[in-house]
C-alpha positions in Angstrom: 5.8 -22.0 -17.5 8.1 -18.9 -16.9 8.7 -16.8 -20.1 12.4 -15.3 -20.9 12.9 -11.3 -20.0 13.0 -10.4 -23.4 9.5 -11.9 -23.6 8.0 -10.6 -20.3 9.5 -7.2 -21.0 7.4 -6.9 -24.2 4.1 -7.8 -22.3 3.6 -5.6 -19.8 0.2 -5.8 -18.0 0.0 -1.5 -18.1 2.4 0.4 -19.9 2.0 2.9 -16.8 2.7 1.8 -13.1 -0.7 3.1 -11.8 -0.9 1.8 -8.0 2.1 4.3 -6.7 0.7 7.0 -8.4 -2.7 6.5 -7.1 -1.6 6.2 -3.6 0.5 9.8 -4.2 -2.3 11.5 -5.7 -5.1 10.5 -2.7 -2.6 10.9 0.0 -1.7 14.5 -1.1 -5.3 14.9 -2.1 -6.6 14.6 1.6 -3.7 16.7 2.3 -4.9 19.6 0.3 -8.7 19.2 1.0 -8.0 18.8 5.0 -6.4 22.3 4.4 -8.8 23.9 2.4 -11.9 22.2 3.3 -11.3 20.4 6.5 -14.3 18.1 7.7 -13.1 18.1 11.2 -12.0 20.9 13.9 -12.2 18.7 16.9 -9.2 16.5 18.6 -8.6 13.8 16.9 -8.6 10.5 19.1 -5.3 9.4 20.5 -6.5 5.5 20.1 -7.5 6.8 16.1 -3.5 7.5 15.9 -2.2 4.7 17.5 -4.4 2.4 15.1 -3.4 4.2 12.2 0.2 3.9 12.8 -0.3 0.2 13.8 -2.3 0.1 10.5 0.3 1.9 8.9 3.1 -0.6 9.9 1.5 -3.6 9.0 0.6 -2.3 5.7 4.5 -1.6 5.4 5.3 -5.1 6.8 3.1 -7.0 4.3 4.7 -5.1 1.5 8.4 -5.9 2.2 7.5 -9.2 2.6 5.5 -9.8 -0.6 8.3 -7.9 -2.1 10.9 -10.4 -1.0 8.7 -13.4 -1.5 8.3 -11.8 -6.0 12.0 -11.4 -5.5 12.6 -14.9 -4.2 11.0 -16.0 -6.9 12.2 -14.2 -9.9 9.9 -12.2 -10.6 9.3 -8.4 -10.8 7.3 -6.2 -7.9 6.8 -3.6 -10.7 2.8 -3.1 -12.2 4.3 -1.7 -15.6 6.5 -4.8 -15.8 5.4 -8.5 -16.7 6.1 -11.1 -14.2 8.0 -14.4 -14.8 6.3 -16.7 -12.4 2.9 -16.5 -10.3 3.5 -16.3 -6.8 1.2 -17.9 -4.9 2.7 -18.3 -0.9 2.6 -16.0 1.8 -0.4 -13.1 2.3 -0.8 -14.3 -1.9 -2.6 -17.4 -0.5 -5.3 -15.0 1.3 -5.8 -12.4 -1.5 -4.7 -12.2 -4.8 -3.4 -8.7 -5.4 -1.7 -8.7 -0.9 -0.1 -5.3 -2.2 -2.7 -3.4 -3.2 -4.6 -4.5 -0.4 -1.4 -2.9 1.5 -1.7 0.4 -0.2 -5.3 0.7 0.3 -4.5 0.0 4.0 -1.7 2.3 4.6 -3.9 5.5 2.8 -6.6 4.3 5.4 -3.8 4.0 7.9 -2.0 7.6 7.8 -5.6 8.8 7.3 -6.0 7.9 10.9 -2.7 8.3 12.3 -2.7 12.1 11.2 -6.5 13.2 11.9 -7.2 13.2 7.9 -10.6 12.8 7.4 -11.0 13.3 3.5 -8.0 10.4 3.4 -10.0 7.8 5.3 -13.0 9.2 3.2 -10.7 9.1 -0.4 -9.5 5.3 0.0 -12.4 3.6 -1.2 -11.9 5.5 -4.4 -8.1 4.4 -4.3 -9.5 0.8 -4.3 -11.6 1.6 -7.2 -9.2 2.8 -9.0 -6.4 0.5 -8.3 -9.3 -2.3 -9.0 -10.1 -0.6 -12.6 -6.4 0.8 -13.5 -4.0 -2.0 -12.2 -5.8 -5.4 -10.7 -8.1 -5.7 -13.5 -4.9 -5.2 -16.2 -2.5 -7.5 -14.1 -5.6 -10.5 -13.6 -6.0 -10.4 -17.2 -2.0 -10.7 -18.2 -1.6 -13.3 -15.5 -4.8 -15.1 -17.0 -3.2 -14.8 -19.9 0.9 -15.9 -19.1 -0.3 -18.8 -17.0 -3.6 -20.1 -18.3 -5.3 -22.9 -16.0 -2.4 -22.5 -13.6 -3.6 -18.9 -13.1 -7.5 -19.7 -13.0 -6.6 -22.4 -10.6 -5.3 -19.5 -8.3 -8.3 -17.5 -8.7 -11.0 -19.9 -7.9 -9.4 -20.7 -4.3 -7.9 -17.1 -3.6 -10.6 -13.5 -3.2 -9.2 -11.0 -5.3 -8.8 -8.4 -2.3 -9.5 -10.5 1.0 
């Protein structure tokens, strides 16, 4: 059920890619407010750090591999792009949007590693957006490019985890 480029190139699920943007915009967000405004003067748990860079490196991990399982498959990593073909293996049989979950998890993650309280406290509204801006977008295109195939997908696989 794969469409040609020509086709999947004129259908793009968001005309802008949203997710990077997002995750640019809160990371240097908490920046700016732990500056200005910070929340916390205290030392900032060694064990916090190490978790956030474990957290950090997973989140990573999980991304190059989704990346080379879309590849792999033919089909593009990029939100303002449509895909060709609905992956389904790897972290994409435990949630349906394994990337997102990954940025969401690496804001959290560098939140900790680098004692940046208004991060960890600005990822749930990463999620949000990334749930309102791309996943909703995307779930709809894919509902639409792959029909049953695609609700087969969601009704065995959560959305985040």
């Amino acid at each position: 059920m794969p469409v040609n480029a020509s086709e999947a190139e004129a259908d793009p699920p968001s005309r802008i890619a949203w997710p990077p943007r997002l995750v640019v915009v809160v990371v240097a967000l908490g920046a700016l407010l732990d500056a200005v405004l910070p929340l916390y003067d205290g030392h900032w748990p060694t064990s916090a750090r190490v978790a956030g860079g474990l957290i950090v490196a997973l989140a990573l991990a999980n991304d190059i591999w989704c990346a080379l399982l879309m590849r792999r498959q033919g089909t593009t990593m990029r939100p303002d792009r449509a895909v060709s073909s609905l992956v389904i293996a790897g972290p994409f049989r435990w949630s349906r949007n394994p990337i997102y979950v990954s940025h969401v998890a690496l804001v959290a993650g560098l939140g900790l590693a680098f004692g940046s309280v208004w991060m960890i406290l600005l990822t749930p509204a990463l999620a949000f957006g990334l749930q309102r801006l791309a996943i909703e977008r995307e779930e709809r295109h894919l509902s639409q490019k792959f029909g049953a195939q695609f609700d087969a997908y969601v009704a065995r696989t959560r959305r985040w985890l």
